[in-house]
C-alpha positions in Angstrom: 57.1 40.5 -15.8 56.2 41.4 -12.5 53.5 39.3 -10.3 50.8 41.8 -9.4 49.0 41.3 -5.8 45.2 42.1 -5.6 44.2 44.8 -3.1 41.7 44.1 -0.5 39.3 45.8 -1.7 40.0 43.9 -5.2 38.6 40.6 -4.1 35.2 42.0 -3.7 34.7 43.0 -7.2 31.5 42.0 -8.7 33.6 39.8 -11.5 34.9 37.6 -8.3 31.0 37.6 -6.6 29.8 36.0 -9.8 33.0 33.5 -10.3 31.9 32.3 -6.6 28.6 31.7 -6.8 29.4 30.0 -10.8 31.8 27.9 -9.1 29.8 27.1 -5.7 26.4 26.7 -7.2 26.7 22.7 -7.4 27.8 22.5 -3.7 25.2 24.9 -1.9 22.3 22.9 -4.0 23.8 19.5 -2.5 23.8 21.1 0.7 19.7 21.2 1.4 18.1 19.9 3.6 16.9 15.9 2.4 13.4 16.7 2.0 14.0 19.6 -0.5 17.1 18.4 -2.6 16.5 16.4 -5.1 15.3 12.8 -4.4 17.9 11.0 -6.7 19.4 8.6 -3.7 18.6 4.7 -5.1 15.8 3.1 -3.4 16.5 -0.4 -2.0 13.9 -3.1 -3.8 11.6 -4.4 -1.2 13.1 -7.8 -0.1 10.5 -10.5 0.2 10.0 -11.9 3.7 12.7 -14.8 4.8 13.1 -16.4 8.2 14.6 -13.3 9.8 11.5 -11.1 8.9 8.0 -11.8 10.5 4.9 -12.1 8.3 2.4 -10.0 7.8 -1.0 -11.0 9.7 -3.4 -11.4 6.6 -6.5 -8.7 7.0 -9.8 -10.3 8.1 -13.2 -8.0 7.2 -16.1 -8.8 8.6 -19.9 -7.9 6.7 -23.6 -9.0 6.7 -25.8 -10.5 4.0 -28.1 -13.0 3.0 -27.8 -16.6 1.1 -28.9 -17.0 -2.7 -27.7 -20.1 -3.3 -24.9 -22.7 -1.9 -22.6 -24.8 -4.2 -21.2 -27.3 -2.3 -19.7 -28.9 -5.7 -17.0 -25.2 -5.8 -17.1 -24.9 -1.8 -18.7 -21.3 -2.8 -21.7 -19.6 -2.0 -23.8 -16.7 -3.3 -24.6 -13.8 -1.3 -25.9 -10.3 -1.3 -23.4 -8.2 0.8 -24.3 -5.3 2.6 -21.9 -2.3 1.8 -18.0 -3.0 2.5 -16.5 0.5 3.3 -13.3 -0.5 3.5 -13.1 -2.6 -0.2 -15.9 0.3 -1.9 -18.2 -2.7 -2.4 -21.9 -1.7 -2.5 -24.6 -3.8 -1.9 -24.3 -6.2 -4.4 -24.9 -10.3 -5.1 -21.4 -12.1 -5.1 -19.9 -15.7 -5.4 -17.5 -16.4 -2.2 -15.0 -19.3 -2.2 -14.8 -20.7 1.2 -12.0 -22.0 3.6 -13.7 -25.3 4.3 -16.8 -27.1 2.9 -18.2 -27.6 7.0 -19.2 -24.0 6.8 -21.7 -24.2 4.4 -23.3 -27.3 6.2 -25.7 -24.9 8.3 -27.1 -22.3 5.5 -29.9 -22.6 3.5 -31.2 -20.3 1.1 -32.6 -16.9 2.4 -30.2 -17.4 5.9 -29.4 -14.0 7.2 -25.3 -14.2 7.9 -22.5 -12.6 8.9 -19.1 -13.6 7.5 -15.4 -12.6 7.6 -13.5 -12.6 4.8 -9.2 -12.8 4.1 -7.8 -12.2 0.9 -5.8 -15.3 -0.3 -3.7 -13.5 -2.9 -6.5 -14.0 -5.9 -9.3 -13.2 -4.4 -11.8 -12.7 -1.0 -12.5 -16.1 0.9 -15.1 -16.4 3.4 -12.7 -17.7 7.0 -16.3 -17.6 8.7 -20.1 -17.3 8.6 -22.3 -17.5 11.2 -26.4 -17.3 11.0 -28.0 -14.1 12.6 
């Protein structure tokens, strides 16, 4: 049996083409670019923030409205807010918890206010409110 030797012209058959690209295929699709392969890298979980990463700044809105009733027994107060872009609030009457009992020394019912507000983590609390 003697060991036959391809011609040149023998490796370009059409047999070999199709054997290349069979055989390639897998490593020309890894090589894309990142943003058009395949996403299937693991994403790292989000790591809570410890002493080597700075807080986050909580988010202070500020609005307008007008007093319909103080409870100084749930440190709350009642008011119709004006339009909040930013939350898609319309104008609508709702109860605010606030920060400290000393702002709602001031109001009365029908006061004209502005207030800023922080989300605690279970809901919007009024940080400030000042007469207008």
């Amino acid at each position: 049996m003697s060991l036959k030797i391809p011609s040149f012209w023998s490796l370009f058959s059409l047999r070999n083409w199709l054997l290349f690209l069979i055989l390639a295929w897998p490593s020309l699709a890894l090589a894309q670019e990142p943003d058009q392969a395949d996403d299937r890298r693991e994403q790292p979980f989000p790591q809570a923030p410890g002493p080597s990463q700075p807080q986050v700044k909580a988010t202070i809105l500020s609005t307008s409205g007008q007093v319909l009733a103080i409870r100084p027994d749930t440190a709350s107060v009642v008011l119709k807010c004006n339009p909040l872009k930013a939350l898609g609030w319309k104008v609508e009457s709702r109860e605010f918890s606030v920060v400290d009992l000393k702002l709602l020394k001031t109001l009365k019912k029908g006061d004209r206010v502005k207030f800023d507000l922080r989300f605690d983590g279970k809901q919007f609390v009024i940080v400030d409110i000042d007469k207008f």
